[in-house]
C-alpha atoms as one frame of an Amber mdcrd trajectory, in Angstrom:
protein
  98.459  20.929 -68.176 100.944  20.213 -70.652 103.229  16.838 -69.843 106.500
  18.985 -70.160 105.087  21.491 -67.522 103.654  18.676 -65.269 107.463  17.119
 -65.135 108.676  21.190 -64.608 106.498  21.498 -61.771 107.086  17.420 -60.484
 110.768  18.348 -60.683 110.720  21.199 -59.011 108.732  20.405 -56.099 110.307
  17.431 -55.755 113.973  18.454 -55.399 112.240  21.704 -53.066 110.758  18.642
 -50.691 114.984  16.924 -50.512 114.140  14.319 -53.155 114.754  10.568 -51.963
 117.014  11.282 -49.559 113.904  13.068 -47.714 110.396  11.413 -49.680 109.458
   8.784 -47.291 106.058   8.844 -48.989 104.298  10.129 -51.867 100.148  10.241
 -52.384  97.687  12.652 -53.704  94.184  13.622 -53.619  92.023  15.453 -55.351
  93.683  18.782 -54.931  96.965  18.153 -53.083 100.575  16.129 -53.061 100.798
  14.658 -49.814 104.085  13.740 -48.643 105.610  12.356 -45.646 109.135  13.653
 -44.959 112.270  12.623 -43.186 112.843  16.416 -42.349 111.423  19.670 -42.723
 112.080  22.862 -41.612 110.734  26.846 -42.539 112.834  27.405 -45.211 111.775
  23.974 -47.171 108.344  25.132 -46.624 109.314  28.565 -48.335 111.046  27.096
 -50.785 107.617  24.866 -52.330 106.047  27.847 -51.509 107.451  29.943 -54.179
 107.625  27.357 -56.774 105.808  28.523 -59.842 102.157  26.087 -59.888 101.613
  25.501 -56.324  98.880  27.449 -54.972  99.567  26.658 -51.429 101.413  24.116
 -48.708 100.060  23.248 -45.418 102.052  21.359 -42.811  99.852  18.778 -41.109
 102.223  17.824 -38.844 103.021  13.756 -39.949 102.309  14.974 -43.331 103.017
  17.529 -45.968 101.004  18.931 -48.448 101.437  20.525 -51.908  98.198  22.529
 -52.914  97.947  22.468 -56.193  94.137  22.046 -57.427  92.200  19.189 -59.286
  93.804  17.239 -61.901  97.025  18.850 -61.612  97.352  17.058 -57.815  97.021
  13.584 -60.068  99.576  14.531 -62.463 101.968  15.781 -60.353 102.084  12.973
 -58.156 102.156  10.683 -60.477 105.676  12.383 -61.874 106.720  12.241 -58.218
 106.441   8.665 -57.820 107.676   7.900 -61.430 111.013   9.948 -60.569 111.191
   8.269 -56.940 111.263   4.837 -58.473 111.365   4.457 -62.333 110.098   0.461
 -61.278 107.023   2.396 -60.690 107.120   1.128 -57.175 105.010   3.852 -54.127
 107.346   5.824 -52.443 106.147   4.170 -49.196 107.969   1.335 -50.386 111.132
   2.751 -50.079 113.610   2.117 -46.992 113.819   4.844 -44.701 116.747   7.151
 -44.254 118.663   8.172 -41.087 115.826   8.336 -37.967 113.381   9.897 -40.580
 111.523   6.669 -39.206 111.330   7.450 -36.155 110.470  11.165 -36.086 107.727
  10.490 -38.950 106.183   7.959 -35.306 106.766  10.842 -33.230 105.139  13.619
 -34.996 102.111  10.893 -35.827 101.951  10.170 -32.171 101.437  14.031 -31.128
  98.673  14.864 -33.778  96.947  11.397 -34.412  94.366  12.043 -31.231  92.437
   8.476 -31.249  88.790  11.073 -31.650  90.016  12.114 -35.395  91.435   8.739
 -36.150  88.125   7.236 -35.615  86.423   9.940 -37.207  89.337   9.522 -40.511
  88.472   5.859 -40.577  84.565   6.247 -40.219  84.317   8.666 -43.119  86.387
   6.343 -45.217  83.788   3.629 -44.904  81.222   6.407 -47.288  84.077   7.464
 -49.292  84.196   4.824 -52.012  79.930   5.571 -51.998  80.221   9.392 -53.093
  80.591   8.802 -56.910  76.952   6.654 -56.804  75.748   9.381 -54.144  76.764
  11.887 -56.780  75.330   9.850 -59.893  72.122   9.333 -57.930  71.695  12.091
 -56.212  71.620  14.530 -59.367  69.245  12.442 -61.161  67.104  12.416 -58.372
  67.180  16.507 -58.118  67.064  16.845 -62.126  63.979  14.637 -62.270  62.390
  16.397 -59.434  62.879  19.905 -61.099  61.567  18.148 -64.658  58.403  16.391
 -63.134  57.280  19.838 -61.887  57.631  21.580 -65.287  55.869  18.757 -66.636
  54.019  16.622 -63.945  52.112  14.640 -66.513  55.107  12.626 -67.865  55.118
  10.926 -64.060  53.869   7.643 -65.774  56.006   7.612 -68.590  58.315   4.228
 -69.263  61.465   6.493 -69.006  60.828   9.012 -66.156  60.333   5.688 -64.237
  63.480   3.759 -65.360  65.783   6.864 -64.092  63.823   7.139 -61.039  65.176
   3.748 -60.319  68.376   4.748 -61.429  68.134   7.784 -59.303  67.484   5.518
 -56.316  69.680   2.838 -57.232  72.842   3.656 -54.055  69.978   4.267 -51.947
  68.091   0.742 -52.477  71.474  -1.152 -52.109  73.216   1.445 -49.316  73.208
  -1.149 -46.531  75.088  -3.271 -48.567  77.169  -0.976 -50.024  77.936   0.352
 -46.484  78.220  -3.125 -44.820  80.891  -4.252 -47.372  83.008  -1.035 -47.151
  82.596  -1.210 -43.117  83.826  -4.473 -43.134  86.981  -3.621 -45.008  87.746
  -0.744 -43.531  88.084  -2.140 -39.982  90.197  -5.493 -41.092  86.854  -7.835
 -41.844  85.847  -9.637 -45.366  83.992  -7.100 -47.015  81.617 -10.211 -48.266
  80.521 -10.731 -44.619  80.236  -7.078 -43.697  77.878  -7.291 -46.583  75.791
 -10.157 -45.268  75.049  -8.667 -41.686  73.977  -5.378 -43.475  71.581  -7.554
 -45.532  70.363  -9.154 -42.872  69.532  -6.281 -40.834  67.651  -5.075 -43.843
  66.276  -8.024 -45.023  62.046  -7.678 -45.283  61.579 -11.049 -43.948  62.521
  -9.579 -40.882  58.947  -8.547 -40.128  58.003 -11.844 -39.853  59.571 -12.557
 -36.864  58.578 -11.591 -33.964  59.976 -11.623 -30.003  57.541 -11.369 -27.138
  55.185 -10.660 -29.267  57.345  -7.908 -30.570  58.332  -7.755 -34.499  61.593
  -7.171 -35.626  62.143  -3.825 -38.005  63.808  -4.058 -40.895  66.272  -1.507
 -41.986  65.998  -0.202 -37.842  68.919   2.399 -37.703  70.257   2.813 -40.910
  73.741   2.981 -41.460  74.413   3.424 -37.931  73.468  -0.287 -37.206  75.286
  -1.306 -40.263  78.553  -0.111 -39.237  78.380  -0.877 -35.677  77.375  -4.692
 -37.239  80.398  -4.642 -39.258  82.696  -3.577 -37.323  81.669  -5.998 -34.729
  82.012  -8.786 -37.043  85.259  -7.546 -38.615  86.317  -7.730 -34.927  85.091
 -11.229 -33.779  86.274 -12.692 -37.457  89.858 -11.114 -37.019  90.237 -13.329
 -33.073  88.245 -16.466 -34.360  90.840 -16.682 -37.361  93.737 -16.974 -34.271
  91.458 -19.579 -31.946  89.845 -21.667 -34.735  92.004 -24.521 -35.778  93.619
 -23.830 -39.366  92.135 -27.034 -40.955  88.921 -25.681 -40.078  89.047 -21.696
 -40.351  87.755 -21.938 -43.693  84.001 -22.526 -42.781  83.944 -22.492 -39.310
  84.733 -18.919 -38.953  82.672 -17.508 -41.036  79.952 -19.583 -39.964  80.732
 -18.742 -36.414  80.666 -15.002 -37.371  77.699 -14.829 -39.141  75.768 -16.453
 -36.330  77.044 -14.946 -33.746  78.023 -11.310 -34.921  74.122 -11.633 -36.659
  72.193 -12.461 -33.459  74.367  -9.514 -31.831  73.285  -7.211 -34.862  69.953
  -8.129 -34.316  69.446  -8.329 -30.587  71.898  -5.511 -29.534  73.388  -3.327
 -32.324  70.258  -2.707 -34.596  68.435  -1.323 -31.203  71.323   1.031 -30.189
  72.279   2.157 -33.480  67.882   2.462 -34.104  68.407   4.764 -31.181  71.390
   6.646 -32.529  69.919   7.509 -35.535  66.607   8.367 -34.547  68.499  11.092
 -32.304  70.572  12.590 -35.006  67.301  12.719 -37.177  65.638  14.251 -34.317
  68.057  16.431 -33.754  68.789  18.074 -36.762  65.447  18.591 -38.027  64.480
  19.946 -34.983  67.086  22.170 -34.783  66.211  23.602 -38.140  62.714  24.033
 -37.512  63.116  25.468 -34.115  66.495  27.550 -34.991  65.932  28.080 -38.678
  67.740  30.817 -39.723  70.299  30.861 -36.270  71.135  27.417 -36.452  71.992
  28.014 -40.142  74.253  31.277 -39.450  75.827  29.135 -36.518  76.678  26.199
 -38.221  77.903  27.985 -41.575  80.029  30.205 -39.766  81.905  27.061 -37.752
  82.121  24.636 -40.660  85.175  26.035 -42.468  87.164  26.017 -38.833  86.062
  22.371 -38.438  87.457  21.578 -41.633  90.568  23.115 -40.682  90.540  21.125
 -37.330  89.954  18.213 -39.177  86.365  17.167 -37.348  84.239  17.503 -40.030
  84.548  14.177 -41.089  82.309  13.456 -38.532  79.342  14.924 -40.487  79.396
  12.140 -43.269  77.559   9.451 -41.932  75.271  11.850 -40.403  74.161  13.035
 -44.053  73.980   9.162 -45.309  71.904   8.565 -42.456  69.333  11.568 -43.090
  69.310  10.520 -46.605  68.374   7.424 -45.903  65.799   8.184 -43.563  64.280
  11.208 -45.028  65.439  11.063 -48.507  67.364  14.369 -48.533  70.081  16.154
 -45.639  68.927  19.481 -44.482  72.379  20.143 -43.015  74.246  20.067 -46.541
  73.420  23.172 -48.091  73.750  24.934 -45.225  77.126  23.911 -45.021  77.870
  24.133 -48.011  77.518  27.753 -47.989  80.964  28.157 -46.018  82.561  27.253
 -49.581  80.920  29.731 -50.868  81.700  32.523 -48.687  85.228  32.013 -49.487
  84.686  32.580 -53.071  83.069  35.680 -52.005  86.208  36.711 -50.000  88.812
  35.607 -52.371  87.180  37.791 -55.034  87.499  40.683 -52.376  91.190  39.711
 -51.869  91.844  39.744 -56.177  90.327  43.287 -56.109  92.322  44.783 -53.290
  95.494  42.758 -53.753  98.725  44.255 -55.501 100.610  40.958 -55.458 100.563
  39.615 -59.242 101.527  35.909 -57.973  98.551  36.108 -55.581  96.215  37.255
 -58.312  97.373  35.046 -60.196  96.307  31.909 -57.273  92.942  33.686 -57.079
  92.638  33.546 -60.548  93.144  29.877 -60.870  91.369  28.784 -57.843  88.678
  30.349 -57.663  86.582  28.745 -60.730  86.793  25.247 -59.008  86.121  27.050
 -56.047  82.949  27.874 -57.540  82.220  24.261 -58.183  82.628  22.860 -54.698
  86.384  22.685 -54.305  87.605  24.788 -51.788  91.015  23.956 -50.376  93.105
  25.896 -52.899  91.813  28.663 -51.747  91.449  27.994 -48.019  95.728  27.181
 -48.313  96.697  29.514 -50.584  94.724  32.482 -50.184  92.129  32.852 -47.618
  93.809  31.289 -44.462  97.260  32.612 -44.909  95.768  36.201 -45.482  93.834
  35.574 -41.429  91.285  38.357 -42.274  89.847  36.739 -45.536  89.247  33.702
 -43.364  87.324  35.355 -40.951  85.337  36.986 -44.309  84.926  33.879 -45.797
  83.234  32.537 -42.397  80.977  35.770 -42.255  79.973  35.089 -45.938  79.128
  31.107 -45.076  77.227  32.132 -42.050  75.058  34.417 -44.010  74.380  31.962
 -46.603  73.885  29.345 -43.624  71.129  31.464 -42.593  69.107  31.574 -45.874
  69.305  27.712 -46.440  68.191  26.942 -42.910  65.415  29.549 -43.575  64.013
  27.495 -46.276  65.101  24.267 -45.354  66.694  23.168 -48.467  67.615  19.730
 -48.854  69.833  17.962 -50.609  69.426  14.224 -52.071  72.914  13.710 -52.181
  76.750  14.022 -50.617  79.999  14.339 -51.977  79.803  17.786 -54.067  79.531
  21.285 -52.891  79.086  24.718 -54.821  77.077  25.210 -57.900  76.836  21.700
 -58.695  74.652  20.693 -55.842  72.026  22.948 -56.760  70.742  20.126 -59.475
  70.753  17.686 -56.335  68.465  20.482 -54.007  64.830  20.211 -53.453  64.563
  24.289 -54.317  67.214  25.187 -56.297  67.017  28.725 -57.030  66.663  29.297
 -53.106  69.421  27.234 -52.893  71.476  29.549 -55.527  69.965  32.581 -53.670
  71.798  31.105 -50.570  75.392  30.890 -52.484  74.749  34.524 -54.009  74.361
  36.095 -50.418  77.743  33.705 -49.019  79.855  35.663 -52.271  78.173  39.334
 -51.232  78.921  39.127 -47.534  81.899  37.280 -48.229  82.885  40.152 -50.023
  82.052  42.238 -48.003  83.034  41.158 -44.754  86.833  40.684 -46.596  86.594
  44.029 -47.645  85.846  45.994 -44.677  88.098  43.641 -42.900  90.840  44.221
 -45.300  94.021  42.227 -44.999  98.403  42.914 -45.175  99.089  42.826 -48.651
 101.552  40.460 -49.006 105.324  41.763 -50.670 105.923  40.586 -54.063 108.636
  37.894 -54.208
């Protein structure tokens, strides 16, 4: 995108969202503007709507957001911000109008339920993995599809260096996970860090309780997590009841020791127990289900992702990683992204609306690679029928993963890209072919209102 139409489109979206007077706050991600607003009504929400770039807008209640696809999202915000304060200051920095403050607390309130803010802030612990999960994970798969062209080359000096740089996040993920824990719930990362390691540590063998060893590494992530956010906890009230002259050692001391023995003694047993449930579960499932379980849980996952539970899956699939080196319950999943490929193709056939060709056109290559909200907001779930199509298709495709069990040895991406990360990837690409044909087929014998041209 071209700077002059990046500042077009900034402009434009901003002054359509009431410009400072109504920006209370302005972030991105990958694919959207996210804005908080003082006000909003149905005709500002028609009025972004029809501005020429966005590909969709979805009201999530204490916040706004401006589909608008990868990289574009970035730039656009970043003109936002740059036109909300040229001091380059956030716009959550900026004084609040009128009683914008208080109906931004009241529409939080009403759709911040405390299950999908714990779910939001559990998920954010993994975020700042994916990238290493990513790296890892698809030299992992790519060295497992090489070493069975060409088994012999096992042995050689540089199949074994990437294997170690394939298994690199997976080596350090306590840590990794420990630290971000700790952050995320108002610890020092740095201690977060040290209760992971010592839950992991390989002395732990050594010791031994009524004649019973301790198990390194018992529980995974779970135990990590439920560590660190213990100790984030007990460090946050022994800074208030430790005397300030001595809060600088004491409490971490005091936290270590005590948040460690209740790692140790309590957490690492429950959290042993959590995870040896989930990995239980879901493999059983699979085997005993196979091809039902996958149709079931590829036809739900694109409403979950609408209801905003699916967040709830990510330390699941770290903790099957980490356990069995691969999650059986990504590919399946990731089938519902494909489906809706499958049904916004249907849609670009049937549809007489130029502008909405035009969105299908643009959305759905990056659709293809994994990222699937422009076309959940701009075409699929605003058409109704398509969404049901696209839900169809990912059920299908569901079916044919869970079939095979196809695992994945990472997290993080979706569509065509994860088939390098798969344990069988052309049954894995066989699996995203069916999601597009019943996709499109279920959107097509569905059909959908044609939307009026504007």
């Amino acid at each position: 995108m071209a700077d002059e139409e990046q500042a077009r489109l900034a402009r434009e979206v901003y002054d359509r969202l009431g410009g400072a007077d109504n920006i209370l706050q302005a972030t991105n991600c990958m694919t959207r503007l996210r804005v908080r607003l003082a006000k909003k009504d149905e005709a500002l929400v028609a009025a972004v709507k029809g501005v020429k770039g966005v590909i969709g807008v979805r009201d999530a209640g204490d916040e706004f957001q401006v589909v608008l696809g990868p990289g574009r999202a970035q730039a656009v915000a970043d003109e936002v911000r740059a036109i909300l304060g040229a001091d380059g200051k956030a716009a959550s920095q900026k004084p609040v109008v009128g009683d914008g403050k208080a109906l931004q607390a009241e529409i939080r309130a009403k759709n911040a339920t405390p299950v999908k803010l714990l779910l939001r802030r559990v998920a954010s612990i993994f975020l700042p993995l994916i990238p290493g999960f990513i790296a890892c994970g698809l030299i992992t798969g790519c060295l497992g599809v090489y070493l069975k062209l060409a088994p012999g080359m096992a042995d050689a000096p540089v199949v074994k260096l990437l294997m170690v740089f394939g298994n690199a996040v997976f080596w350090g993920m306590n840590l990794f996970v420990g630290w971000s824990a700790a952050q995320v719930f108002g610890g020092s990362p740095v201690l977060g860090g040290v209760l992971a390691a010592i839950l992991s540590h390989p002395a732990l063998a050594n010791v031994a309780f009524s004649d019973a060893p301790l198990v390194p590494g018992r529980g995974g992530v779970i135990s990590v997590v439920l560590a660190a956010a213990f100790g984030a906890w007990l460090e946050k009230r022994l800074h208030r009841v430790v005397p300030e002259i001595f809060d600088l050692f004491l409490t971490p001391l005091l936290a270590v020791l005590i948040a460690g023995a209740a790692a140790i003694f309590v957490l690492q047993p429950v959290g042993g127990v959590v995870s040896e449930w989930i990995g239980r579960t879901a493999t059983a499932a699979i085997a005993s289900g196979g091809a039902a379980t996958g149709f079931v849980l590829g036809g739900l996952w694109l409403p979950m992702v609408m209801l905003g539970i699916h967040q709830a899956m990510t330390p699941i699939h770290v903790d099957l990683i980490a356990r069995y080196g691969v999650t059986i319950l990504l590919p399946i999943l990731a089938m519902a992204g494909a489906g809706q490929v499958g049904a916004s193709m249907a849609v670009y056939m049937k549809t007489k609306n130029r502008r909405l060709k035009t969105i299908v056109a643009s959305a759905l290559p990056i659709g293809m690679m994994g990222v699937g909200e422009p076309l959940i907001y701009g075409v699929t779930f605003p058409l109704g029928k398509p969404f049901i199509g696209a839900c169809v298709g990912g059920a299908a495709g569901g079916a044919v993963q869970a079939h095979f069990a196809v695992g994945a040895a990472t997290l993080g991406i979706s569509g065509l890209p994860l088939a390098g990360a798969t344990n069988h990837i052309l049954i894995y690409l066989l699996g995203v072919a069916v999601s597009y044909a019943v996709g499109f087929a279920a959107t097509w014998i569905l059909g959908f209102d044609d939307p009026e041209e504007e």
